[in-house]
Every structure is written in structure tokens, then in C-alpha cells.
C-alpha distance (Angstrom), angle and dihedral (degrees) to the residues before:
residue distance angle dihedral
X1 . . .
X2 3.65 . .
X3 4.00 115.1 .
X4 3.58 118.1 -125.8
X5 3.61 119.8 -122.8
X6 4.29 97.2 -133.9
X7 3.58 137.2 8.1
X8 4.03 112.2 -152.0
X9 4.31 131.8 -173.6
X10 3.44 140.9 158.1
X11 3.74 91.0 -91.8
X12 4.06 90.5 -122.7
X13 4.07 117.5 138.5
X14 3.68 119.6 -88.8
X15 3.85 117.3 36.9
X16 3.75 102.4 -2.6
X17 4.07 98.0 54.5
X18 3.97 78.7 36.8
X19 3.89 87.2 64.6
X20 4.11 96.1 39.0
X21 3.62 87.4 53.1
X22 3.73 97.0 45.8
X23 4.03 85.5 49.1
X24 3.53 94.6 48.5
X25 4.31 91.1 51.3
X26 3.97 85.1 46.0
X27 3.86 98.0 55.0
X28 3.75 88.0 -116.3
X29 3.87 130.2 145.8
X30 3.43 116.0 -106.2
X31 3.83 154.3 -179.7
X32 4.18 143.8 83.6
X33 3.46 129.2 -172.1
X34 4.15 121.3 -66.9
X35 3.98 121.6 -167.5
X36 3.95 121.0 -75.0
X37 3.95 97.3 -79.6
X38 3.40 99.5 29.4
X39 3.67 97.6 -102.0
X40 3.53 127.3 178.8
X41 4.20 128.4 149.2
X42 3.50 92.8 -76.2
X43 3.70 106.1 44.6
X44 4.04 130.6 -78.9
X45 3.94 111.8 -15.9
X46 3.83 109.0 -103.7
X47 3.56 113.9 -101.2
X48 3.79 96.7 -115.5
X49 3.70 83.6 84.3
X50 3.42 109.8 83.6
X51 3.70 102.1 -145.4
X52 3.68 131.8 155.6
X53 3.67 116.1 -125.1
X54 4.15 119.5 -137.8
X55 3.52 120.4 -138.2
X56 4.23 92.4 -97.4
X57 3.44 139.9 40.8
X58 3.75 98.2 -114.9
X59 4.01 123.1 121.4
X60 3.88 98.7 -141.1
X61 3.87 87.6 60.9
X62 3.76 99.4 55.8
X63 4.02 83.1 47.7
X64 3.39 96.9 51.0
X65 3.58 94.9 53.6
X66 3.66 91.2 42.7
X67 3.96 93.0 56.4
X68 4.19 85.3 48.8
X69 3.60 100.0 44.8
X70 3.62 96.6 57.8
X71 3.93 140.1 55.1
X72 3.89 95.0 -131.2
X73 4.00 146.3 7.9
X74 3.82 135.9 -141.9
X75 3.77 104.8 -163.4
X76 4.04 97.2 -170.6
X77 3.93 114.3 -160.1
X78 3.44 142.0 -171.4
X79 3.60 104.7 -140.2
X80 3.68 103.2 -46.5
X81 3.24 140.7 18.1
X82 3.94 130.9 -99.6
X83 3.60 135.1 -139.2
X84 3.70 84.2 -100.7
X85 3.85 99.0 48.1
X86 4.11 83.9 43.8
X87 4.27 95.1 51.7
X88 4.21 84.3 46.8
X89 3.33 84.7 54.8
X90 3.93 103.4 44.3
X91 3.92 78.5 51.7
X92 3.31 95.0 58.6
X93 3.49 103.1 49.1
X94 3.97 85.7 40.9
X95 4.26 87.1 61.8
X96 4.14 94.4 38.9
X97 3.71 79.7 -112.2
X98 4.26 117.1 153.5
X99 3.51 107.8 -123.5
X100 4.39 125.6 176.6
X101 3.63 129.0 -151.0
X102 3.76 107.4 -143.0
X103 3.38 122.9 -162.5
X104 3.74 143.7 169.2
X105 3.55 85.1 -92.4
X106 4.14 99.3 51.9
X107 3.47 115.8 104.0
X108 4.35 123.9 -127.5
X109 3.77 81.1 -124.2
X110 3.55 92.6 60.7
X111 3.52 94.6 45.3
X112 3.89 94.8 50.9
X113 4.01 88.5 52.5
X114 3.69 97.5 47.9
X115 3.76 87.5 53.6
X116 3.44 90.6 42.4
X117 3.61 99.1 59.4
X118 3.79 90.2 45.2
X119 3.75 103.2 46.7
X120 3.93 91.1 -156.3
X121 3.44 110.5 -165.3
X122 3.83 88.5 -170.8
X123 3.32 115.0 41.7
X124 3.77 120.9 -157.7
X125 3.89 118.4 -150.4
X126 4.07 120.8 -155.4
X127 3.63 155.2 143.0
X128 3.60 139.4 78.3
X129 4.08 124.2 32.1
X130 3.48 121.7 -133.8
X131 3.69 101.8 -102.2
X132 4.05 95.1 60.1
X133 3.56 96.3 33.5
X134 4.46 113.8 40.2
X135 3.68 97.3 173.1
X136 3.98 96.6 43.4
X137 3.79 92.0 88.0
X138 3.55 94.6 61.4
X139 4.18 96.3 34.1
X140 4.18 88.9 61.2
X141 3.50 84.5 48.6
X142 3.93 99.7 55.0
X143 3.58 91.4 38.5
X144 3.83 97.3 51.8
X145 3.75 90.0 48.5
X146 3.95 93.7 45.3
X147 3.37 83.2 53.6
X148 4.02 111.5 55.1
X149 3.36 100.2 -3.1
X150 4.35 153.0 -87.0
X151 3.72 111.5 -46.6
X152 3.98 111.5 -103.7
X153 3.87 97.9 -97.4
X154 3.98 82.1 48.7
X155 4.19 96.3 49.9
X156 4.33 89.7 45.9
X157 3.95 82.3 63.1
């Protein structure tokens, strides 16, 4: 599968810092735009992340950027999806951009053929936050390394 060459989000907790951090332990580019402040649930996004901020505070801004600075999006679910999962979404539909729902039920194989047919070359990661969804940090993970592969400390093991 071809590699893609950066992995952006909106830097809140949950799936998005879930995809910066799996960038980061890949070697891959990263970033997007977060909310003037850099607020997320749990305070102002570390600045490890390197996130662009929009001119105001408000979520659907940072999303809609998201959704138009990149090729593709994974929004990755628990069980249903959120207001926030549903406005990425609407976004991405609004742009003609391909987006994927992934939950606990969606298949690696299905993941690898969406991206596949849609070559992103930026890849935009969503969904749910932290405090709605526990196990989401940890699902993007698994997924994105199912996908293309262990990070490079993980493949010397």
C-alpha cells in the first residue's frame, strides 16, 4: 500500500491526538488546524502537535479546514456517531471529499481498500473525543498500524 506523506486532525483527545501521535511514532508529517487557543476537553493541545490555529475558538472551523486541507478522512467511532463525527462528515460530502466511518465493527480490509481507491496523500484523522469514546485512542491506533505497518522502534523488535 502506498504511504501517505502527512496525517492531519484537529488535535482534540480521542481519535484526532490518536492519529498525531501515531504520525509522530511513524516518522510521518503531521498537523491541521485546532481552534484559536488550542482548546480541546482537557485544556490547550500540547504543543508537540503541530496544529494550525483558526482565527476563533469554534469547533466546526477547525473541522472544516481539516476536511479541505486533506485528500481523505477516517472518522473512527465507537458505536455511533457524534455531532462532531456527523458535521466532519456533512463537510466532507460538502467538498466531494471521501470520508469512512470506522467502527469496532469495520474490517482492516476495508480500510486498506477505501484508501486504496482514494490514494490520499493527506490523510485526515477524526471522530470521537476521549471522554465519549475510552477505547477510541487505542482502536485508531491498531487500525493505523494494521494498516501500513509497526512504527520503526516497533519493526527493530
Amino acid at each position: 500500500m502506498k504511504t501517505i506523506n502527512r496525517i492531519i486532525s484537529g488535535g482534540q483527545t480521542g481519535a484526532d491526538r490518536s492519529g498525531l501521535d501515531w504520525a509522530i511514532a511513524h516518522n510521518i508529517p503531521h498537523g491541521g488546524f485546532c481552534p484559536k487557543g488550542r482548546l480541546a476537553e482537557d485544556g490547550v493541545i500540547p504543543p508537540q502537535y503541530r496544529l494550525i490555529q483558526t482565527p476563533s475558538a469554534e469547533y466546526q472551523e477547525r473541522t472544516e479546514a481539516n476536511v479541505k486541507g486533506s485528500d481523505a478522512t477516517l472518522i473512527f467511532i465507537e458505536s455511533h456517531a457524534g455531532n462532531g463525527s456527523r458535521l466532519t462528515a456533512h463537510y466532507c460530502e460538502q467538498f466531494n471529499k471521501p470520508f469512512m466511518y470506522v467502527d469496532p465493527w469495520t474490517t482492516v480490509l476495508s480500510v486498506k481498500e477505501f484508501l486504496e481507491q482514494h490514494k490520499p496523500g493527506v490523510l485526515n484523522i477524526a471522530g470521537s473525543k476521549a471522554s465519549t469514546a475510552p477505547t477510541i485512542y487505542a482502536r485508531v491506533q491498531e487500525v493505523l498500524t494494521a494498516v501500513f505497518g509497526p512504527s520503526p522502534a516497533e519493526g527493530a523488535q
